[in-house]
C-alpha positions, 0 to 999 in steps of 0.5 A, a space after each residue: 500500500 506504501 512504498 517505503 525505502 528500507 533506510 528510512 527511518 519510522 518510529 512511534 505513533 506514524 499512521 499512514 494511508 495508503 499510496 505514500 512514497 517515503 524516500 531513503 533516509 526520510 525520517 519520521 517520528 510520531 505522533 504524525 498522521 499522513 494521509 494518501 498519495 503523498 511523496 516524500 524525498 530522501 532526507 526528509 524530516 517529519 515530527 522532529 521535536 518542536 524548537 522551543 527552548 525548554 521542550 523536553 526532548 525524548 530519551 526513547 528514541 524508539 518512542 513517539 515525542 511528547 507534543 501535538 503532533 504533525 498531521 499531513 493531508 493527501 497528494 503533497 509532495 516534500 522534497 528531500 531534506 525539508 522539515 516539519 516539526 511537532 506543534 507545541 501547543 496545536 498539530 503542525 498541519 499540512 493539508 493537501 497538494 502542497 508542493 513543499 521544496 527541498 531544505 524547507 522549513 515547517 516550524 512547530 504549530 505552522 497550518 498549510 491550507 490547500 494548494 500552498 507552494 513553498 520554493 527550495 529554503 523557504 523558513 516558516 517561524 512557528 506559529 504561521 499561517 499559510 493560506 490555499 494556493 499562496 506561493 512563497 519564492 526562493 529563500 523566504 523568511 516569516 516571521 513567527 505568529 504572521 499570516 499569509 492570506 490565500 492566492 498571495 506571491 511572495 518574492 523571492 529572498 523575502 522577509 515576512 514581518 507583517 501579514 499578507 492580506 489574500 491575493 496580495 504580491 509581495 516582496 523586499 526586506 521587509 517584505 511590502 504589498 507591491 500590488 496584486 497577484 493578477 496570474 494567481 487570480 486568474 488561475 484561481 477563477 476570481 471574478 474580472 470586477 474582484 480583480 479590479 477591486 484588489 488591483 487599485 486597492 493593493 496599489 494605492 488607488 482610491 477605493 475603500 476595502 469595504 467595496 469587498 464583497 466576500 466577507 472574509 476576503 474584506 476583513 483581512 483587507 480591511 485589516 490591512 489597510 488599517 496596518 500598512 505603512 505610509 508609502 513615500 512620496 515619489 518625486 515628481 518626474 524630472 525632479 531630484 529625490 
């Protein structure tokens, strides 16, 4: 039902369904739940005690670790040597199709919703939250506690300190909105006047974010936009800066 090299490395409470490839020298500690048809590379880590100063790390290494958990969904793919560690407080949760790249890092109590990108070296803090289909480039840092709203882009090399609201297109150090993800929302059907809406908002136009008609989706603009930094002024063209 699994196909499990034999170098790899399962101890404690792992429960797996069916269809999953687990590639040589992965190592997985429970307690982690998996579901079906996933595809995990050699090296990979899974439920690795949570990085928290003062958790106890286990003694029993044939054992389970004392903490919340690692639950992964159907149809991911986490290539070789990526990470995701135990949740301290609530399960570290991966949902499905997820395309996790390799030497990323899942920090404890981190949740992916469906669909997530995470590109080769992309650092979640603990805490994060990763919204359905949002794409983080190469090398991105978040910090702990933040929250990327679903469809987002985020630039390679970016560092995270603020949320992202849905839909938005980010990046820099710190990272900031530099407009919409118009590809992201055409690949995922939003509506033309949708995409006007978040496009003239995301670039500083005058439209108010409460024109948004999803609750949901106008709350986390609402928000913000209470919260974002004050843009410069630009010179004017031929003028000196």
């Amino acid at each position: 039902m699994n196909a499990i090299h034999p170098t790899a490395q399962l101890t404690g409470d792992v429960r797996l369904g069916s269809g999953n490839t687990i590639g040589a020298f992965a190592v997985i500690t429970g307690p982690v739940e998996i579901g079906d048809d996933n595809w995990f590379g050699s090296g990979v880590v899974i439920g690795a005690p949570p990085e928290v100063r003062g958790f106890a790390h286990p003694t029993d290494l044939a054992g389970s670790v004392d903490a919340a958990g690692v639950r992964i969904g159907d149809r991911n793919v986490v290539r070789e040597h990526a990470q995701i560690h135990q949740g301290s407080q609530r399960q570290t949760h991966i949902s499905d199709d997820a395309f996790i790249m390799n030497q990323a890092y899942v920090a404890h109590d981190c949740r992916l919703d469906d669909g997530v990108t995470l590109a080769s070296s992309v650092l979640l803090a603990g805490h994060v939250y990763i919204g359905s289909k949002a794409n983080l480039g190469l090398g991105t840092t978040v910090h702990q506690f933040r929250s990327i709203g679903r469809g987002a882009m985020v630039g390679m090399s970016s560092v995270v300190t603020r949320d992202v609201p849905p839909f938005a297109k980010v990046f820099g150090n710190p990272a900031t909105v530099q407009g919409a993800n118009l590809i992201g929302m055409e690949r995922s059907g939003v509506a033309a006047e949708l995409v006007d809406v978040l496009r003239a908002i995301y670039e500083g136009g005058d439209v108010s974010p409460e024109v948004v008609a999803d609750p949901e989706l106008r709350a986390a603009v609402v928000q913000w936009a209470s919260e974002r930094p004050e843009r410069p002024e630009r010179p004017e063209r031929g003028g000196r800066a």
